[in-house]
N, C-alpha and C positions, 0 to 999 in steps of 0.2 A: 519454315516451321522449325521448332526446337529441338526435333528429332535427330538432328542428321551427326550430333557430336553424339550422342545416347548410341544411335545405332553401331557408330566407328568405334566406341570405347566394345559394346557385346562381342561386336566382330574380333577385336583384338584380345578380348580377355577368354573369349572360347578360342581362338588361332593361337597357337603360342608361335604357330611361324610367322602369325604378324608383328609378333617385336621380339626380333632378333632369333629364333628356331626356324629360319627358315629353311624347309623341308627338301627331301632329296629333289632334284630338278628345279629347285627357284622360285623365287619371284622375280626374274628375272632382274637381280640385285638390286632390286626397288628398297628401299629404306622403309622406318615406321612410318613417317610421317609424308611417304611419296606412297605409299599403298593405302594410306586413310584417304588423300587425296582423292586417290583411281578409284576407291571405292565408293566415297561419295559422289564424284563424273557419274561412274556408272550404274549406279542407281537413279541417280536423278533421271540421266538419260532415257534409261529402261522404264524408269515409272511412268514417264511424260508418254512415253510410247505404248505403254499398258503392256509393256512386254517381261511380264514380272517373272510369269513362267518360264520363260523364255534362258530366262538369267539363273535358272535354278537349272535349270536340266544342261545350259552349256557352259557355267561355270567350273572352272579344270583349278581341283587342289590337287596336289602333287602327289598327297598320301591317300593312299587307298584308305583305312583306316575312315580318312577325316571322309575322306566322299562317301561311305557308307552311314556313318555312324551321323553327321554333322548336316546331313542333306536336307532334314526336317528344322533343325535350327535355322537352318540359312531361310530357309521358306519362309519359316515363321516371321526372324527378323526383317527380311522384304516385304513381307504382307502387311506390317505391324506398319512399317514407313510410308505405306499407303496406305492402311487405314487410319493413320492419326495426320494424314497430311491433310489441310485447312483448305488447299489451292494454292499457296504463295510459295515463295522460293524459300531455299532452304537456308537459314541462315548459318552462315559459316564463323568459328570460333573467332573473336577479335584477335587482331593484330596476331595471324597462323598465315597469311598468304598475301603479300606483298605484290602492287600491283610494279611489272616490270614495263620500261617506255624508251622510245628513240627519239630524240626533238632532231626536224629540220625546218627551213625556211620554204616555203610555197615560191615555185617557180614562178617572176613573174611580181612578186609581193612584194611593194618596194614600201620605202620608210625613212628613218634619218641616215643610215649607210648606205641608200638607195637598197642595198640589196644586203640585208643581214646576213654576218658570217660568225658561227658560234664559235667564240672562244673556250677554250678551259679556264674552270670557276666561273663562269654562268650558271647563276641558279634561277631555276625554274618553279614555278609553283603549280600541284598536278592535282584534282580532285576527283576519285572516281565513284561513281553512282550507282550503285549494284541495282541489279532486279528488282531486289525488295524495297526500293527506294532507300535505302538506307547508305548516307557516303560518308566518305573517311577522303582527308589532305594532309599532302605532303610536299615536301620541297627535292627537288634533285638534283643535283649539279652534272655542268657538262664537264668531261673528263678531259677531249680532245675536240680539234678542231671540224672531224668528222661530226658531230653530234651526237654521239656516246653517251651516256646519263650512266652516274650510279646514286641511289637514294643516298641523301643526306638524314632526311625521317621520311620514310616512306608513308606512302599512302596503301589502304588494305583491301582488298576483299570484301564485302559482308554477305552478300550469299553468291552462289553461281549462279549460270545462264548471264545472258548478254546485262553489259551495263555500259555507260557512258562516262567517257574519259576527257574532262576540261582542263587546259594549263593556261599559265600566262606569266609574259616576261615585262619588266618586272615581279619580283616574288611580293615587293615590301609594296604598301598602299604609299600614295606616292600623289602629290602633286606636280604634274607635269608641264606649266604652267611655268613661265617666270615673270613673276608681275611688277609690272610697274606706271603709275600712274592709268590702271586700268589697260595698257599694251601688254603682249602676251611676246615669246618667243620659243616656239616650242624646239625649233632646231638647237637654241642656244642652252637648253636644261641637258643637252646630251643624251636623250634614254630615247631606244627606241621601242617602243610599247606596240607588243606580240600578244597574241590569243590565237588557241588552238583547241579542236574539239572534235572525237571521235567516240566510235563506238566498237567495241571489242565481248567478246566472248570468257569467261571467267579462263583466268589460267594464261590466255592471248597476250602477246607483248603488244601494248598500245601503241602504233606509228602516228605520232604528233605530228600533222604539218602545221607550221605555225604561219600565219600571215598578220600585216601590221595592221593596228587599232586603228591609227592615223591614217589621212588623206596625203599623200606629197601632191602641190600644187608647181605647175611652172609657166611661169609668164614670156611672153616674146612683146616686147613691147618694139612700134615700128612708126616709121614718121609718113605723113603723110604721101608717101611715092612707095610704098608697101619696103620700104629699106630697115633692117634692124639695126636697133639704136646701140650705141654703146652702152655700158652701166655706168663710167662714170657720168656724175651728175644727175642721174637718175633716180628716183624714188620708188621702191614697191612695197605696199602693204595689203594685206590680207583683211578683209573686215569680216570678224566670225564669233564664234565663242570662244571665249579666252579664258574663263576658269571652267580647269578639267582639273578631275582629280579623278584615279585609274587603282581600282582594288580588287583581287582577284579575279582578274581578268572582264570586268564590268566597268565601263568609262561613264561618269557622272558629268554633266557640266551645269555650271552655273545661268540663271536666267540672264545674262545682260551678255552684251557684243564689244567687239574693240578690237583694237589691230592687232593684227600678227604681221610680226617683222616679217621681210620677201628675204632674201640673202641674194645678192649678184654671184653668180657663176662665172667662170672663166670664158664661155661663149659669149658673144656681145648678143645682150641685148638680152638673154635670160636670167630670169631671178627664181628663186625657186624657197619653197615654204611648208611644212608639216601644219597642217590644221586640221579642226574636229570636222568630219566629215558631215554634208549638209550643205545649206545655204550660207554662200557666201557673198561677200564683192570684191572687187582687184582697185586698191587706187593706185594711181602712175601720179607722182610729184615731178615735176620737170620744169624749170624754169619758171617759179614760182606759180605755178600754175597747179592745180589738182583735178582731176581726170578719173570718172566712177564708171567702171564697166560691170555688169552684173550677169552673170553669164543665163542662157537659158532654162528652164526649169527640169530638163531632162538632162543636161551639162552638168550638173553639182559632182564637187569631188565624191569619188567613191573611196572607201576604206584600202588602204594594201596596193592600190593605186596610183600611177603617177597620171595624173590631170592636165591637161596642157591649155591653156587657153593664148592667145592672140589680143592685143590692142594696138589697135589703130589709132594715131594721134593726128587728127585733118590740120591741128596747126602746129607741127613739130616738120622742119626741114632741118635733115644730114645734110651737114658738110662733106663736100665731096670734090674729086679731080675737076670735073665738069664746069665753066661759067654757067651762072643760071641769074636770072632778073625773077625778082619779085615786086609784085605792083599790087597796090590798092588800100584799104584801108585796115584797122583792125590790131589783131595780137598773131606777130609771130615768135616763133620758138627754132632759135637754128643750133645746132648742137653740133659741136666738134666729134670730130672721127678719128682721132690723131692727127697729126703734119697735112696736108692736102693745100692744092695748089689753084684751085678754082676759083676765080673771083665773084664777086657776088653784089648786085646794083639791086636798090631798094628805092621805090618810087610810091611816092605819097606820104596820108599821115598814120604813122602807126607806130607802135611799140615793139621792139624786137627786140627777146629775151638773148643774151649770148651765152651759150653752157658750154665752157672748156672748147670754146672755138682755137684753133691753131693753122692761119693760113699763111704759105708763103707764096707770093703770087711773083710772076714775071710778065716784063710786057705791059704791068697796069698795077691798077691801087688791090690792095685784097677783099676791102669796104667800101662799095664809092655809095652815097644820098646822091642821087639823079633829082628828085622833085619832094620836094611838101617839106614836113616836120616831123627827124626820127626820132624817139628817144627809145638808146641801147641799156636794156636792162641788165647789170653784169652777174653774171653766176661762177663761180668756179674763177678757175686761171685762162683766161683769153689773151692770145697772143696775134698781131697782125704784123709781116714783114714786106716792104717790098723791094724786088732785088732786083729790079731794074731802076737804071738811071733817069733820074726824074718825075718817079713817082711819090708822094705821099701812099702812109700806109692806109689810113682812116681821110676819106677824102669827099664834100659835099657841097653839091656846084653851087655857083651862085646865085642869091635868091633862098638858096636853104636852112635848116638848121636842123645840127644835130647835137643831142644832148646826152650825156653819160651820167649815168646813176646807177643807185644797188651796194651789194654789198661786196663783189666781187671785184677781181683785177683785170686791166686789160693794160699789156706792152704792144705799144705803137712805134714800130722803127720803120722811117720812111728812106728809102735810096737818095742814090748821090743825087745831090739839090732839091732834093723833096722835103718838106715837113712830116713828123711824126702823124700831127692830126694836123691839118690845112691842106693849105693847097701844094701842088708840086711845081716844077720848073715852068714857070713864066704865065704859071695858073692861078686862077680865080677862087676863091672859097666862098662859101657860106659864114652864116654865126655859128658859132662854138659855146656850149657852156655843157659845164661838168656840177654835177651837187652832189655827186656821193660815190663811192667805191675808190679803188684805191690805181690810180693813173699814172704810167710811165711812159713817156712819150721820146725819143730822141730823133733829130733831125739830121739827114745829109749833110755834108758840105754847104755852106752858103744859106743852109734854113732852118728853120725856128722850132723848136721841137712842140712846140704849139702856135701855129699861126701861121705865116705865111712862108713860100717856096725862095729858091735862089731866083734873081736877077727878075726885074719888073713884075713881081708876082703879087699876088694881093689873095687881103685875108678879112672878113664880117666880125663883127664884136667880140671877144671874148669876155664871157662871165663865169666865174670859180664860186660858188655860194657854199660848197662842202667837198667831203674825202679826204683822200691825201695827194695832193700829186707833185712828182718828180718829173720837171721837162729841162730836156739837156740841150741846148741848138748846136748847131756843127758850128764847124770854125767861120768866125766873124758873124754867127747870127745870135739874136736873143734866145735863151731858154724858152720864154711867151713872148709872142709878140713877131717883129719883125724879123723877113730874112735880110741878106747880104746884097747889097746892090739898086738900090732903088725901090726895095717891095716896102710893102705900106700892109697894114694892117687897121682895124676901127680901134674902137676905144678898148681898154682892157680895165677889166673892176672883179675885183676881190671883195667877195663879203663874207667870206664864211671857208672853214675847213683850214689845210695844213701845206703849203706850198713852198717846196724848193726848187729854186732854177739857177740856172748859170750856163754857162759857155765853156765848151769840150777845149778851146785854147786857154783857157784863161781870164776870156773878154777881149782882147786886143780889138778895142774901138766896137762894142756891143754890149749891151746891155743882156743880168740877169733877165729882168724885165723891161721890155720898150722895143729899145733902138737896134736896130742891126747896124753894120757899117753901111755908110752911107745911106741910111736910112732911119724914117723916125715916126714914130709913135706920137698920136695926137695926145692922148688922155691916160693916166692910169691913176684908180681910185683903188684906195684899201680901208676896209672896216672890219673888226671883228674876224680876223686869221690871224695866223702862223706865218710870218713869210721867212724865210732862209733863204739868203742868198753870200755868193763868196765878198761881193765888194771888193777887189785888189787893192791893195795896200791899204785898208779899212776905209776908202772912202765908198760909201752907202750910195752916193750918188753918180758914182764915175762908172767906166767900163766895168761891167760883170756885177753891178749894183742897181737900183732902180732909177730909170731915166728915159721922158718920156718930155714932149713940148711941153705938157703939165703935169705933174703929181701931186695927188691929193691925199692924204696930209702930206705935211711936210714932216718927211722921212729923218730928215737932222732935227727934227722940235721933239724931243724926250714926251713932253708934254702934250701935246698934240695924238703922236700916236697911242698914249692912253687913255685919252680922250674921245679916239676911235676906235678902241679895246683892241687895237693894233699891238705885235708881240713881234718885233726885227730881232733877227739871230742875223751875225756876221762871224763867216769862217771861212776854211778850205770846202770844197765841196763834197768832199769825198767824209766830213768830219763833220758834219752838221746836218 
């Protein structure tokens, strides 16, 4: 009601000890404007309570005087604030009482700092809702790292008895959202978006716990043997609603869905993501593959929350210390762990992705094709060592074939008299062909850094149709092709992509391409590549040049090889 500034202006213009005569014995050094205060409380109070009387016979002025003389006034004026009250609260002068607040973070309430810590100059934005429905905002900032406020423009009062107190962090409207091609990243906008909401008593300092708008989501993605994966190579996205926009503590989103970036964490194998709370899905990219887990319908992230969810990938194997055979048909997915020593045999026909694989094996090859037809799909940087003597690194028996493609690299160094990719000491291979990603192969002593082992070893066709690749053979064997000492190799054919080879001595009696020492290469075809080889002392055809029982074209005819959109580079190795 309108009353309640009428009543406190009568009180004070008949009290002269309410501004500033205050009378023998006090008002207990209350001020003008802390005794209008006390006197509007305590009316209200007392009226609510019908205890009007009550307030007339036990209210204590100081002066005798005023309590004889003044006892029918005061009546009056209390009767008059009940008789002219409506029912509703009493409305309090504008901008006379300042609502006062403490911001902290809800135990537990996690967001984009996992756990918000309020800095000085954080401003907050605070609206409080008095009784009479009537609300007044303001903005406050945080002083100290305790969460301290003092108003910046406060927010007010409008009448007494309880009212509701909402804030929210951000102060400014804000799109929280960063867009692009319809993907969102709500980690990468920086803000962590708080709402907080209480209810307090007029006069009350309002305790703000604030907890985040946002869902944190975090993935454990795991391969098939329940082992957590690394991040590199990995993919996580969030599929949800991506335009949010966050204004006075009320989050709006847009009608359409799209990814939220995941972020990798420093643990393997978790990604983690702020999304609009709800319905969402987890995709796992890995080895060109994508992977839709949708979690259950009592599972959905909740607000101020960290969310955890689990995928299982039945065709994703960690590399590991362990030997393991893999057999049968289909799509695998083996993903590097870092450095590991476990060798790993593949039997049938299938496809198997390589993600940042890195093995060093002893005792054996690190890849061996046992049966059928593999093609290794390349991801990332894969590397294959072996550090025993006489093994090839990349190794596939006889009868097989295994083929390299993708967009990724793989370094194939095979031990003393092994082949990079072929066979190793006095062993047999499969066909070899390579069409894409980019291949470094170097050979032991005596072999081929693509193609066959030292001393009576044999090696199945080689075909190069695309990539890049660099193959080095140890001393006296071919780059492709032949090793040292009687090994044989099939035919070798270049149709496509960017190929340099040569010999770790020089050539001394081997061929770039073809021949090892004492040994020789049936066939080598080129069309449409790169080929880079050293040629010693520029002949193209001699040791550490191309040379082979036949070559096609002929490598000396200018004409010829642009006629087969053939492009010969002749240099040092290390410069071409």
């Amino acid at each position: 009601m309108a009353m309640n500034s009428s009543v406190c202006f009568a009180a004070t213009s008949f009290f002269p000890c309410l501004r500033g005569s205050t009378p023998k014995g006090g008002w207990g050094g209350r001020t003008e404007e802390e005794l209008e205060y006390y006197f509007v409380i305590k009316v209200k109070e007392l009226k609510d309570k019908e205890m009007k009387g009550f307030v007339i016979c036990g209210f204590v002025i100081c002066n005798s005087f005023f309590r004889r003389v003044m006892f029918g006034v005061l009546a009056g004026m209390v009767m008059g604030v009940a008789g002219c009250s409506d029912g509703g609260e009493e409305r309090l002068p504008e901008g006379r009482y300042a609502l006062e607040v403490t911001a902290r973070v809800e135990d537990g309430s996690r967001g984009l700092d996992v756990k918000k810590v309020w800095k000085a100059g954080d401003r907050i934005g605070v609206k409080v809702t008095s009784a009479n429905g009537e609300s007044s905002s303001g903005i406050y900032r945080v002083t100290d790292d305790a969460g301290n406020v003092e108003a910046e423009s406060a927010a007010y009062w409008r009448s007494v008895g309880e009212g509701t107190v909402t804030a929210w962090y951000p102060v400014d409207a804000t799109d929280i959202s960063t867009q692009e091609d319809g993907n969102a990243d709500f980690d990468a906008a920086g803000l962590d978006v708080l709402t907080a909401s209480t209810t307090c008593n007029f006069g009350e300092v309002a305790d703000l716990g604030f907890t985040h708008a946002l869902a944190r989501v975090r993935v454990d993605v795991m391969d098939r043997d329940d082992k957590l994966l690394p991040v590199k190579g990995v993919k996580v996205s969030v599929l949800g609603k991506t335009a949010v926009e966050f204004r006075e503590g009320v989050m709006t989103t847009g009608g359409g869905t799209g990814c939220i970036a995941a972020h990798a964490n420093a643990r393997a194998g978790l990604f983690e993501a702020l999304v609009v709370p709800g319905e969402i899905g987890v995709r796992v990219e890995v080895g060109g593959k994508s992977f839709i887990y949708t979690p259950a319908a009592g599972k959905m992230p909740e607000a101020g929350k960290v969310n955890s969810y689990t995928v299982k990938l039945k065709e994703v194997v960690l590399a590991g210390n362990k030997d393991m055979s893999i057999s049968g048909s289909g799509e695998v997915i083996l993903v590097g762990n870092g450095v590991t020593s476990g060798r790993i045999t593949f039997d049938g026909d299938m496809t198997v992705a390589l993600v940042n694989v890195n093995i060093e094996a002893y005792n054996g090859t690190p890849i061996t094709v046992g049966g059928g037809k593999v093609t290794f799909e390349l991801f990332g940087e894969n590397r294959l060592v072996a550090k025993t003597t006489g093994y090839s690194a990349l190794y596939n028996a006889e009868g097989t074939t295994v083929t390299l493609r993708g967009a990724g690299t793989l370094v194939a160094k095979g031990g003393e008299f092994g082949a990079g990719i072929g066979s190793g000491y006095q062993g047999t291979c499969g066909d070899i062909t390579i069409s894409g990603g980019v291949v470094v192969a170097e050979g032991g002593n005596g072999s081929a850094g693509i193609g066959s082992g030292y001393y009576y070893s044999r090696c199945g066709e080689i075909l190069i149709s695309g990539g890049k690749v660099t193959a080095t053979g140890g001393m006296e064997a071919a780059g492709i092709g032949c090793g040292a000492f009687s090994s044989t190799c099939g035919n070798i054919t270049i149709s496509g992509g960017e190929v340099k080879a040569g010999t770790v001595d020089g050539g001394k009696e081997a061929a770039a391409i073809g021949n090892g020492y004492g040994a020789e290469a049936p066939l080598v075809t080129l069309s449409n590549c790169v080929i880079r080889v050293p040629g010693d002392n520029g002949a193209v055809t001699g040791f550490n040049g191309i040379k082979a029982k036949k070559v096609e074209p002929d490598v000396t005819n200018a004409g010829e090889l642009e006629k087969k959109g053939v492009t010969l580079v002749i240099g040092k190795l290390e410069e071409i």
